[in-house]
N, C-alpha and C positions, 0 to 999 in steps of 0.2 A: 451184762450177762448175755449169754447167748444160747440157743436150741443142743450145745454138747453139753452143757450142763446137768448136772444129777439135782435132781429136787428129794428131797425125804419128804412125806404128809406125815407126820402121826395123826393116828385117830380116822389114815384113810377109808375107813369102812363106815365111816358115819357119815351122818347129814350134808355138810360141811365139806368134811376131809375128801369122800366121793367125788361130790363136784368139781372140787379143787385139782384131785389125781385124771379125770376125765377132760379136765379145760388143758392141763399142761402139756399132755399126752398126745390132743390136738395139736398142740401147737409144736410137738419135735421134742419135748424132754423125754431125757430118762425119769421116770417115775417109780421110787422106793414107796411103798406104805407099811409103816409098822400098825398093826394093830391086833389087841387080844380080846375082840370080841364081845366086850361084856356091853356095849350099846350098840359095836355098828353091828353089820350085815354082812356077810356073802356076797349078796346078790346085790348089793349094792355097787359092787366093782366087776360085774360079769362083763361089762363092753371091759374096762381096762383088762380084763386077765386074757385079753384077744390079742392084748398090742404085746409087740417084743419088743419094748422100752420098758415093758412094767416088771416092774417084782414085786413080789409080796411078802413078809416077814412077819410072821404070826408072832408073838411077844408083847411082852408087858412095861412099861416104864415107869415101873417100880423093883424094874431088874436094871440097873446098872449096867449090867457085861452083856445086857439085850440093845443096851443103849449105844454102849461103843459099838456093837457089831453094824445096829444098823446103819449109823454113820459114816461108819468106812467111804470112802471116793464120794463122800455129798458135797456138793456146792452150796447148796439153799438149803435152809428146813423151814417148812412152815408147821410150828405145832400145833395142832387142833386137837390131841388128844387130852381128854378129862372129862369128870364124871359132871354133867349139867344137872340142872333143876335145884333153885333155892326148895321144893321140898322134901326131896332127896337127900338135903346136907341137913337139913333140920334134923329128919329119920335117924340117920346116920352120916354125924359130923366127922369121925373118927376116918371111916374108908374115901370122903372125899376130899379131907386132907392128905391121905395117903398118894390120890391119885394127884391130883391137882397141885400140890405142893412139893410132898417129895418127889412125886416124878417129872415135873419139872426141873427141881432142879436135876437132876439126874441127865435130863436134856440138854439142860446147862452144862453142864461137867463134859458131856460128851460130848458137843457141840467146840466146848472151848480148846477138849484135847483134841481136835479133830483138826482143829484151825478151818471151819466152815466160813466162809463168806456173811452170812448172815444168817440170822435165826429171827423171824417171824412169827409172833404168836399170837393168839386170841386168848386177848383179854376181856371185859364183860362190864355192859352199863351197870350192870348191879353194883359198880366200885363208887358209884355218884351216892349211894346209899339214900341217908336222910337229908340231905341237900335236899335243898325245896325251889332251889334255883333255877330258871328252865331260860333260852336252852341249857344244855348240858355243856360245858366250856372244862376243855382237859383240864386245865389246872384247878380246878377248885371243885373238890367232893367233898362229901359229908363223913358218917359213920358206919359201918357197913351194917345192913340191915338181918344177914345170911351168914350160916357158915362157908357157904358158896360165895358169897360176897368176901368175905375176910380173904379166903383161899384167892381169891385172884388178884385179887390188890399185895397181894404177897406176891403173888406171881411179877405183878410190876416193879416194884421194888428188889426182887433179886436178877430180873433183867437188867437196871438200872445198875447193879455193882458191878455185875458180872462186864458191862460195858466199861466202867468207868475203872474197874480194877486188871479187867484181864486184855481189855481191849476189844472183846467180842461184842459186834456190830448186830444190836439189837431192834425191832418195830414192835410195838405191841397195839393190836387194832382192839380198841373197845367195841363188841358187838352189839346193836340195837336190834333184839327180839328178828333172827334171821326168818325165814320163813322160805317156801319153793319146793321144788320137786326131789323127790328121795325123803323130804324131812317124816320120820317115821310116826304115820298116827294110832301107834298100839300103845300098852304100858300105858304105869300111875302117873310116869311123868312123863307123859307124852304134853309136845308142846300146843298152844291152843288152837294154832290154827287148823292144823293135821286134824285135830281133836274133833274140833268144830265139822269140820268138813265130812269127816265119817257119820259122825250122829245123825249130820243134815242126810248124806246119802241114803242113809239106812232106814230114815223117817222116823229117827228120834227128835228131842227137844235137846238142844244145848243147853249146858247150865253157865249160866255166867257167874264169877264169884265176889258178890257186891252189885251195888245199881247199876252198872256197868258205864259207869261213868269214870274209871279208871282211863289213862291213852297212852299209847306205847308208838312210839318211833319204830312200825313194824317196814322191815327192811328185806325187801328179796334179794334170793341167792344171788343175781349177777353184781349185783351192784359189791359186795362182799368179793367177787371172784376179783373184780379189777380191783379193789383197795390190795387185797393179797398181792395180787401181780406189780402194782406199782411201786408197794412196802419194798417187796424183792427187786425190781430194778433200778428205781431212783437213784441218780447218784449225786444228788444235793446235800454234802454234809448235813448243813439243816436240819433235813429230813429225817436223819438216822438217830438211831440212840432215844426213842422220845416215843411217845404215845397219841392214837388217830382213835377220835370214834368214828366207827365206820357203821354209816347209816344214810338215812335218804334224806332227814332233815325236815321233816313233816312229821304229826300224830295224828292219832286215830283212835274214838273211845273204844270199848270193846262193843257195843249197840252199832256201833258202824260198821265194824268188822262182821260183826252176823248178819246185818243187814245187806250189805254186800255179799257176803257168800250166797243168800236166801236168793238176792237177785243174781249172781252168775250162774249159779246151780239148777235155776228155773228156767233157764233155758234147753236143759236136758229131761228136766223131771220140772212140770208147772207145778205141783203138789208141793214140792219145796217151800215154795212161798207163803203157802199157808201155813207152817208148822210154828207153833208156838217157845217162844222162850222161857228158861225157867232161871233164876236170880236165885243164888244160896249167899252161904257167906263169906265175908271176906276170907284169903288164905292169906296165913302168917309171911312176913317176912317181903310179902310185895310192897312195889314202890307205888305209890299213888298214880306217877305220871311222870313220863319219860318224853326227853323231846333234845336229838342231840344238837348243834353247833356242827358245820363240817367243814366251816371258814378255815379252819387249822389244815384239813387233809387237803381240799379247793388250792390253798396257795402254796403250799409247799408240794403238795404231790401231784398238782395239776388234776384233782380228784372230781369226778362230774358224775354221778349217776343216772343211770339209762332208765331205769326203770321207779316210777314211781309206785305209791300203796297200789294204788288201786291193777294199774298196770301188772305188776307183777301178782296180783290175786287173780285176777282172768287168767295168766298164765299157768298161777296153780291151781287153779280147780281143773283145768282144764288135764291137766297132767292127771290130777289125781283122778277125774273120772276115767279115763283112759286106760291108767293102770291098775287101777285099785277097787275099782265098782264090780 
């Protein structure tokens, strides 16, 4: 591939998709984002609506003929768009198979009538389910725990045909609990670490959910940005057609996680440090303990992450006190 090429994001207005339309845009593409707003932002893409490589394309993909439109002259797609949170799909399992499922494929169909190069998408450790196996090694999951769970392992599986039936050159990167700057800490399902980070700000108590001896392979945004870039460039057969957890390869309880925040955060506010935690109860549907394998992404895609837990946590506090206090 090279810098003439058209990338699509779906889902550019969020967490993820953002970073992803702002790395490419750096680096010389054209950058498409489709997105209908129901999690990202606006203002999440205010430097990209500067560049004139960027477009923007307000829609849904759960419209079909919003899907062919946006495709038109793409080269890449990396899809990031769907609705997250295993307690979200719990709430309402019906509209996150809407998103997540049909509009995927829908991406699919569009992607295949388009004849794109490749389609890139985020797929989710939550498909390792009740496997109790650690690390997390691609081939071998459990039961899915979520209806957010089920929805993405579907997602892999109709990647998987659509390769092997249509010929459409597909990546699907399992995500390990992203985390970094942009990730939004408002809303019920706002992710923890965002979460965490506001309460501390503000001189609340985080609540943890269980003893907090839960651990999650938490994964900052750069490391996520090169698995994406590598997904799309590789050109190792190998490599293609198949699935990456895309993670750092470490865990981390959640008492570490707050304890770490408590001390990066105390360098702006020392009163942080004292603020006490509060333990509620488990929430449904979480996995005990997450810890991926990245020897899969390592040899085939020459995958190496820059940034470790902790590393990438001083980054984002740092971010978020900057932007958000």
């Amino acid at each position: 591939m090279n810098n003439s090429d058209t990338i699509l994001i779906t889902g550019g207005a969020g967490f993820i998709g953002s970073n992803l339309c702002e790395h490419f845009l750096t680096k010389g593409y054209k950058v498409i984002c489709l997105d209908n707003f129901a999690t990202g932002h606006r203002y999440n893409l205010s430097i990209c609506e500067e560049n004139q490589n960027f477009k923007l394309i307000e829609g849904d993909i759960r419209d079909l003929a919003t899907c062919h439109l946006a495709v038109k002259g793409v080269d890449y797609i990396l899809h990031e768009a769907a609705l997250g949170s295993v307690p979200r799909s719990i709430n309402d399992p019906i509209t996150s198979n809407d998103v997540n499922v049909s509009g995927f494929l829908n991406m699919l169909v569009a992607a295949r009538d388009a004849k794109v190069k490749r389609f890139v998408f985020a797929a989710s450790s939550s498909t390792y389910g009740d496997s109790e196996i650690l690390p997390k090694v691609e081939d071998v999951i459990g039961k899915p725990l979520s209806p957010y769970a089920i929805t993405k392992y579907i997602n892999e599986l109709y990647a998987d045909i659509f390769s092997k039936t249509y010929g459409l050159e597909t990546i699907g990167l399992r995500y390990f609990n992203v985390f970094g700057r942009k990730q939004d800490p408002n809303g019920a399902y706002a992710a923890v670490i965002p979460k965490f980070v506001m309460q501390l700000m503000a001189g609340e108590s985080p609540v943890i959910n269980g003893d907090g001896n839960y651990s999650r392979d938490f994964t900052y945004i750069d490391n996520v940005i090169q698995m994406n870039e590598l997904a799309m460039m590789t050109n190792n057969p190998e490599a293609i057609n198949t699935i990456y957890n895309t993670a750092f390869g470490d865990r981390n309880t959640l008492n570490n996680l707050v304890n770490y925040l408590k001390e990066y955060l105390s360098k702006y506010d020392s009163m942080i440090g004292e603020i006490p935690i509060i333990h509620g109860p488990n929430r449904a549907g979480d996995i005990p303990h997450s810890l991926a394998s990245i020897e899969k992404a390592k040899r085939l895609m020459n995958y190496a992450p820059k940034y470790s837990f902790q590393e990438g946590l001083k980054e984002a506090v740092d971010w978020y006190w900057n932007n958000l206090k």
